[in-house]
N, C-alpha and C positions, 0 to 999 in steps of 0.2 A: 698305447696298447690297442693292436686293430682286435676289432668284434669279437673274432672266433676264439683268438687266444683270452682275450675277458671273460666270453663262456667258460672257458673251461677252466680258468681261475676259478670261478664262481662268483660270489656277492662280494668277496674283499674283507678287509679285515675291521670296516666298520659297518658289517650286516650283522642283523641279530640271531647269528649262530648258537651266542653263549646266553640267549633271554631263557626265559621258565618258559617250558608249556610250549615249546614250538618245534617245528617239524622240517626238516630239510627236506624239499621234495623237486621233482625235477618233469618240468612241462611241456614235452617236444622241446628237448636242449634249451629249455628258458630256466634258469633257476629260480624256485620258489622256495620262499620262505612262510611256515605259516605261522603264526604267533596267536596264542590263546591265553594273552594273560588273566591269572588268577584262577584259570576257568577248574588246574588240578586241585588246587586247595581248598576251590569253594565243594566239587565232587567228592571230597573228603568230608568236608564237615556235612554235607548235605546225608550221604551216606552212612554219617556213625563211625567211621574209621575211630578206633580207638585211642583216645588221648597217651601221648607218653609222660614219663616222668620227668618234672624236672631234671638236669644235671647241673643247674648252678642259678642261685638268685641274687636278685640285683635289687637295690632300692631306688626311690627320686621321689621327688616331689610330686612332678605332675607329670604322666605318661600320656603322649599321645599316638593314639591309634590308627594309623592309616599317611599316607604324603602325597593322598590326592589335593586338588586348593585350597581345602577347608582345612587340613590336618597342616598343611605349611604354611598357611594364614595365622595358623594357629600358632603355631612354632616363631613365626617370624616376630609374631607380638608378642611373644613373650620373652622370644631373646632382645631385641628393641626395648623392654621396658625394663633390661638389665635381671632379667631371673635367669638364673644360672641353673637351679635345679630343677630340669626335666628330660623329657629323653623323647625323641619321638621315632616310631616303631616305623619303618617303611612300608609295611603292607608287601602284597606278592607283587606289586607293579610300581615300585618309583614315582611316581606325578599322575597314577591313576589316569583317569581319562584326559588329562591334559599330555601325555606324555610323547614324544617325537622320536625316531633315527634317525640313520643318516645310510645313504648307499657310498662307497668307496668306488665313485667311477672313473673312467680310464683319462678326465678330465681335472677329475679331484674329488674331493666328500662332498654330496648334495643331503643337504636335510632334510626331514619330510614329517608331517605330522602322523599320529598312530592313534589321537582322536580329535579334539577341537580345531579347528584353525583359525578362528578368529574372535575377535571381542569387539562390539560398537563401541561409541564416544560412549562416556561413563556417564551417569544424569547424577547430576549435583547430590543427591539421597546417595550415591553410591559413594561416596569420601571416604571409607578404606579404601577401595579402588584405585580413588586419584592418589592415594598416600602413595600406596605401591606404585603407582605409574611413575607418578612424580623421582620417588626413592631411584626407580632404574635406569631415569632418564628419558622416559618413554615421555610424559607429560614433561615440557622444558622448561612451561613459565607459568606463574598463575596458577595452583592445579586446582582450588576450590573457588574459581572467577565462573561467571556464567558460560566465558567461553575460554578455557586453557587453550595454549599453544603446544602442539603438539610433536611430536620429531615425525621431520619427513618422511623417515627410515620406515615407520613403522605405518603411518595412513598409505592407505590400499591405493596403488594411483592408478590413471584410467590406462587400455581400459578394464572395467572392474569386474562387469557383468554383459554376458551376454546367452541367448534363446535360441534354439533351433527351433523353427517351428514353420509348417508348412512346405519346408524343402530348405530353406536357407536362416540364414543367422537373422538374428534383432539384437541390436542394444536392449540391456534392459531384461529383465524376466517375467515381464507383464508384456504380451504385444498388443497392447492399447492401439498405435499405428497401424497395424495390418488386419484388422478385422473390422466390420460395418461400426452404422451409426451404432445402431441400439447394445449393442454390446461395450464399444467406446465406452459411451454415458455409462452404461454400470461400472465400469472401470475407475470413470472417474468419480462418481458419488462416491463409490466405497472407500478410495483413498482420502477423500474429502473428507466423509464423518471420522475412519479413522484418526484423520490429524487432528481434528476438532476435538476430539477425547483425548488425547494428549494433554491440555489443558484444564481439561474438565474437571472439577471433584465435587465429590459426595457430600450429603447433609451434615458429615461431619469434620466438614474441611480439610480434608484431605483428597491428595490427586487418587481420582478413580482406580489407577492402573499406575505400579511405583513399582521399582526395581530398589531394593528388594522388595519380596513379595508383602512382608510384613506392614509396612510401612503404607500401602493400599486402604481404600478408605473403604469402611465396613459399610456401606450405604444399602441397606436392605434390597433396597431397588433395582442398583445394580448387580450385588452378591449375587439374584434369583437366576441371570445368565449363566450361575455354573452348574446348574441341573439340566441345562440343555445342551445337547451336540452343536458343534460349530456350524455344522451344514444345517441344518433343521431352521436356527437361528437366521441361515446365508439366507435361506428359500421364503423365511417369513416375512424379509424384510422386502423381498422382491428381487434379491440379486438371484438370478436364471444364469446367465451368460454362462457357459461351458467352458469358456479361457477362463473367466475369472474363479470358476469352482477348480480349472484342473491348479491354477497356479497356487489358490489358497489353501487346497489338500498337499501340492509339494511344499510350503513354507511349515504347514504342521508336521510333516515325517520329519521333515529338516530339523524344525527344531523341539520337536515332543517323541519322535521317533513313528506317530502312528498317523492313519488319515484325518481329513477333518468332519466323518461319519463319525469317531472316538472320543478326539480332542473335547474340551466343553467350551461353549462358544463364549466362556467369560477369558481362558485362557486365550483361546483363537484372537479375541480383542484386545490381551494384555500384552502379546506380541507385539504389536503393532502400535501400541498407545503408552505401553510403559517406560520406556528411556529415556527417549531426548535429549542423550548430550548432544551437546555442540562445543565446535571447537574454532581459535581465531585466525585458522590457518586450510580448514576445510568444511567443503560443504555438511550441511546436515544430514545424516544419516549415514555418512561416511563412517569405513571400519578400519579396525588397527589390525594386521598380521604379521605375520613374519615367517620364513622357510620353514620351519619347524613346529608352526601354530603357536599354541600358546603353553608349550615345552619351554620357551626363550621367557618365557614370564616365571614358571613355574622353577627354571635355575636359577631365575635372579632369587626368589623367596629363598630357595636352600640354600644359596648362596650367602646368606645372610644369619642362616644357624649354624652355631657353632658345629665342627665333625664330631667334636666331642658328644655332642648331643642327640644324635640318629645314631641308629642301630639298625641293621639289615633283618628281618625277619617280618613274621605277621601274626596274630595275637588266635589262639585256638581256643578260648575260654577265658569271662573274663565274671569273676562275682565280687559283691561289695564282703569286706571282712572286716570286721574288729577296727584293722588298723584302718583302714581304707577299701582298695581296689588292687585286689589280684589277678593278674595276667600272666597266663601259663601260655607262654610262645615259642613258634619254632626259630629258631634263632640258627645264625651262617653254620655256628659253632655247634649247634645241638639244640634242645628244647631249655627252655629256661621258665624260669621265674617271677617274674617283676610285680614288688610291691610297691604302690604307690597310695598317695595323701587323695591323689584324685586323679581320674584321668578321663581322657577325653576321645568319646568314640566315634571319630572320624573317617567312619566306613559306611560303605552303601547299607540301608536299610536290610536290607533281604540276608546281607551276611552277618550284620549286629543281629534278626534274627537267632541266626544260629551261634553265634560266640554268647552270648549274653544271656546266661539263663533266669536272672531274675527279671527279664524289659518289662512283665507282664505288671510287675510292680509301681514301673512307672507311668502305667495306661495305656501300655501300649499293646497291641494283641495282633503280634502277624496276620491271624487268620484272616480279621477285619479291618487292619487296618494299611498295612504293605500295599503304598502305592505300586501300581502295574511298570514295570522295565519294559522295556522294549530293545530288541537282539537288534544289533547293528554290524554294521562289514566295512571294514576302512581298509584301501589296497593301495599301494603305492608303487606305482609302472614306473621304471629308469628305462627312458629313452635314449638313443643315441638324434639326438637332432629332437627335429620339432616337425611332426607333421604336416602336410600341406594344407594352408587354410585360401579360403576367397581373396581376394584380393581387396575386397569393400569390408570384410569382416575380419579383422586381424583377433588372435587368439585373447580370450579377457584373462582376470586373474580366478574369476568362477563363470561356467559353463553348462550348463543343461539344457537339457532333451524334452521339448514340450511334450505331456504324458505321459514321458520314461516313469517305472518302476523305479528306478535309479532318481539319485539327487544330482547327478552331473560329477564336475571334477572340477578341482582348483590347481593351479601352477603354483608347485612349490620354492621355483627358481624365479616367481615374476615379482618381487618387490628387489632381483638382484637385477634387473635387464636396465640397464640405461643407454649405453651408445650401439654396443652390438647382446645378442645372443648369447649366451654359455652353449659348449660346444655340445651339451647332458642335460636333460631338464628331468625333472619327475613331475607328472599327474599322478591324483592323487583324489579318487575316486571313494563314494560314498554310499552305500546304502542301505536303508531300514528296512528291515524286511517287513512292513507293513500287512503287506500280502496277507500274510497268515498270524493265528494267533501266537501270543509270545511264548506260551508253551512249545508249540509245533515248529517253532523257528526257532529254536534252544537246541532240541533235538534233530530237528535238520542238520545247523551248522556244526554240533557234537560229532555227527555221522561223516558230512561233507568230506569226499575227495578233495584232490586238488583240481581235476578238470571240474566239478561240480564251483568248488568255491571262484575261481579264474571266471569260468562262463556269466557265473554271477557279477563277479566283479567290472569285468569288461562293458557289459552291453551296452551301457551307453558311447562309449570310445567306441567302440564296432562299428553303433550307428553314424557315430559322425566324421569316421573314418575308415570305414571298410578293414576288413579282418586284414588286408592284403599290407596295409600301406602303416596300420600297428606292429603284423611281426618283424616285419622289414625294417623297424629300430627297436623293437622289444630288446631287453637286456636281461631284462632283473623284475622278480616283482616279489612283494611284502604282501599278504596279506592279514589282517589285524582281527580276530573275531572277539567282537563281545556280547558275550549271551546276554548279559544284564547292561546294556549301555545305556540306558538313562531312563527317567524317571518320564514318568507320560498321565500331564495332569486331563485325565477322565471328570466330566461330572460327580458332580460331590465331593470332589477332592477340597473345597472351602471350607468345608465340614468335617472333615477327615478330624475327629476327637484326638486320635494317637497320635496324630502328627503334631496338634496342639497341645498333646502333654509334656513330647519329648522336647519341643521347642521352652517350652517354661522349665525345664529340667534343671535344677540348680543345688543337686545332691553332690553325692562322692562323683557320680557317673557322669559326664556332659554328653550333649549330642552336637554335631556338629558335623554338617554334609548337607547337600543340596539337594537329596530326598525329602528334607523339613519342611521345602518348599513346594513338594511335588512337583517340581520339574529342573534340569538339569540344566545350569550355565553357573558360570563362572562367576558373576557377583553374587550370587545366591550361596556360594560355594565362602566364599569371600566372608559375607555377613555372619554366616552361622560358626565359620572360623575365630575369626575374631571377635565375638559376644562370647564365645567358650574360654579363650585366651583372658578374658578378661575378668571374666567370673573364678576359674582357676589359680589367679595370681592374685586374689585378693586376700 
């Protein structure tokens, strides 16, 4: 199908037309799609909108709330350990921030993610991880060896990463090489003590800095780093350099959502110090992806519970009774019911907030203790072709703008390229809106056009391909707003009381989400899943 006639197809019949919450809108003859999931349901509860009545109740044993990784972790172990009675609620988004599409291009369906796209080598601590890796094939041999084998399929191959900076590309997202001596050398200390704290632990034997969070050693000494900003900590120790502040502020939007003036400089170090898998098939510090991020992980888990056991809706009230835990949900079919033995509330913090009226009970108090979200923008460009790059710097699989606002883009087609090109690729662009506070970037994107959110989305592909030489394959573009996209661990969050009551929680109610963590990835998501799974089926 040539171009014109594609436009005026539109997006095809596997664009997200029929998702909640999203807006068909049209760019200078570029189709846009805007996608806001959860954002109507949460503006309802936020609001007061009036609860309906039941029309029909259901029982189960153990209900789980939410089928972001924690709520399908959840599920997954508990259908694995042969419990038949439970049910688990979808929430207003499927896979939650793990979740992917696909564009229906004139090539064939390209998939693209719509939040995560990747997951490091898993560190030994993290062994539900490796279960599930292992379970979908992803881990091939060895999964709890110091170093598994892993499928080719899925390690990121080169090249993997590369810098715009000073007018042309670098390997790499540190340009350690193109900058003087004295700046070099802080480059490399920094990376130095970080690895060195990898190994490192505390007075009470335990590694410093351990994925999951829990599992980190309480070592007075070090805990004291989470009262201080990341940056405050950079400048005390003597790190100056300017590359190495703008690179360490993009690695905290990237993975906390906000700068490293916010982040607390004990997170800023557990970045960088907590993982270390390795693997017997790729270098260290290598990542696992796939077209679709880690949507392709998150089908394998529901792939794995029974259909009998999900139910389409999302939970609008949820109190302990008599018998157990009642959950009054709006359901495909109408509002319903659900009485359960116990259930497991695997939803972002900020929306248990508002479903769960007794939390105050279990120590927990929004007002003080609701770790900070941070609003993010995930857009996904269908190219016809591949824009023109250097000839010394071939396109990597992730890309960014030294200083950009923006986090760069990753190629959603580049774990498929082996001998030639796909005739379609998708980039798939990132950004936190940092900038402003999370309040004011709630209401921004709530407002945001379409030329508003696009302009946003772009800038960094503009910069490193002129406006000219993007529309001249532009097709298609998704963009993804999440007001509440992740958790952003702040000073004091080691202390954060409520988050350590919900964590011990082991009443009718569990908690179970990677807010417990205060901060947002995937083994986190992982641990608090299956410690909930496991406490409920006993």
């Amino acid at each position: 199908m040539e171009r014109r006639r594609f436009l005026q197809a539109g997006l095809g019949a596997g664009a997200a037309l029929a998702l909640p919450a999203c807006r068909q809108l049209d760019h200078f003859g570029i189709p846009v799609v805007v996608h806001q999931p959860g954002m109507a349901a949460g503006h309802g509860l936020r609001d007061g909108t009036p609860l309906p009545a039941p029309q029909r109740e259901i029982e189960t044993g153990v209900a789980i709330l939410g089928s972001g990784i924690a709520g399908l972790t959840a599920a997954w172990r508990l259908a694995k350990e042969g419990a038949g009675d439970f049910l688990l609620l979808d929430g207003p988004e499927p896979f939650g921030n793990a979740a992917g599409g696909r564009f229906d291009s004139p090539s064939g369906a390209l998939a693209f993610p719509r939040g995560a796209h990747y997951l490091p080598l898993p560190s030994r601590e993290s062994a539900t991880v490796r279960e599930i890796l292992f379970e979908q094939g992803i881990i091939e041999a060895e999964p709890f060896a110091e170093r598994p084998r892993f499928s080719e399929a899925a390690l990121v191959h080169a090249p993997d990463e590369r810098l715009f900076f000073a007018g042309k590309w670098h390997e790499g997202l540190l340009p350690t090489d193109a900058v003087g001596p004295v700046e070099a050398a802080q480059h490399r200390r920094f990376l130095t003590e970080v690895a060195a704290l990898t190994h490192r632990r505390g007075d009470d034997g335990k590694r410093l800095f351990c994925v999951p969070l829990v599992q980190s050693s309480a070592d007075p000494a070090w805990r004291r780093l989470d009262a201080t900003p990341f940056r405050d900590w950079l400048t005390a120790k003597g790190y100056t350099a300017a590359t190495l502040h703008v690179w360490l502020d993009y690695v905290c939007r990237d993975e906390y959502g906000a700068g490293s003036e916010r982040v607390s400089a004990w997170a800023g170090l557990h970045y960088f110090a907590s993982r270390g898998g390795q693997a017997a098939n790729a270098a260290d510090g290598a990542l696992l992806t796939w077209p679709d991020g880690l949507a392709s992980v998150a089908r394998g888990l529901a792939a794995r519970v029974p259909a009998a056991r999900r139910l389409s809706g999302h939970a609008l009230r949820v109190t302990e009774s008599r018998r157990g835990v009642a959950i009054l949900a709006a359901g495909a079919d109408g509002p319903l019911l659900i009485r359960a033995r116990r259930a497991i509330c695997a939803m972002p913090l900020h929306v248990a907030a508002r479903i769960v009226p007794q939390l105050g009970d279990y120590g927990f108090d929004p007002a003080r203790h609701l770790p900070a979200h941070a609003p993010w923008l995930v857009a996904n460009f269908l190219l016809d072709g591949f824009p023109r790059e250097p000839a010394d710097a071939p396109l990597a699989w992730d890309n960014v703008i030294h200083a950009s606002p923006g986090l760069g883009w990753v190629v959603a087609t580049h774990q498929l390229i082996r001998v030639a090109r796909p005739a379609h690729t998708v980039f798939t662009a990132y950004r936190a809106l940092a900038e402003r506070t999370p309040a004011d970037a709630r209401r921004w994107l709530a407002g945001a056009d379409a030329d508003e959110l696009f302009a946003l989305a772009a800038v960094d592909l503009h910069t490193a391909y002129g406006k000219a030489e993007l529309w001249r394959r532009l097709l298609a573009v998704e963009i993804t707003v999440r007001g509440h996209g992740m958790a952003t661990p702040t000073p004091g969050g080691l202390t954060n009381a409520g988050l350590a009551a919900l964590r011990e929680a082991d009443g009718k109610l569990l908690f179970a989400h990677s807010d417990l963590s205060g901060y947002s990835v995937f083994e986190e998501a992982v641990w608090w899943g299956d410690r909930a799974a496991r406490l409920a089926g006993r």
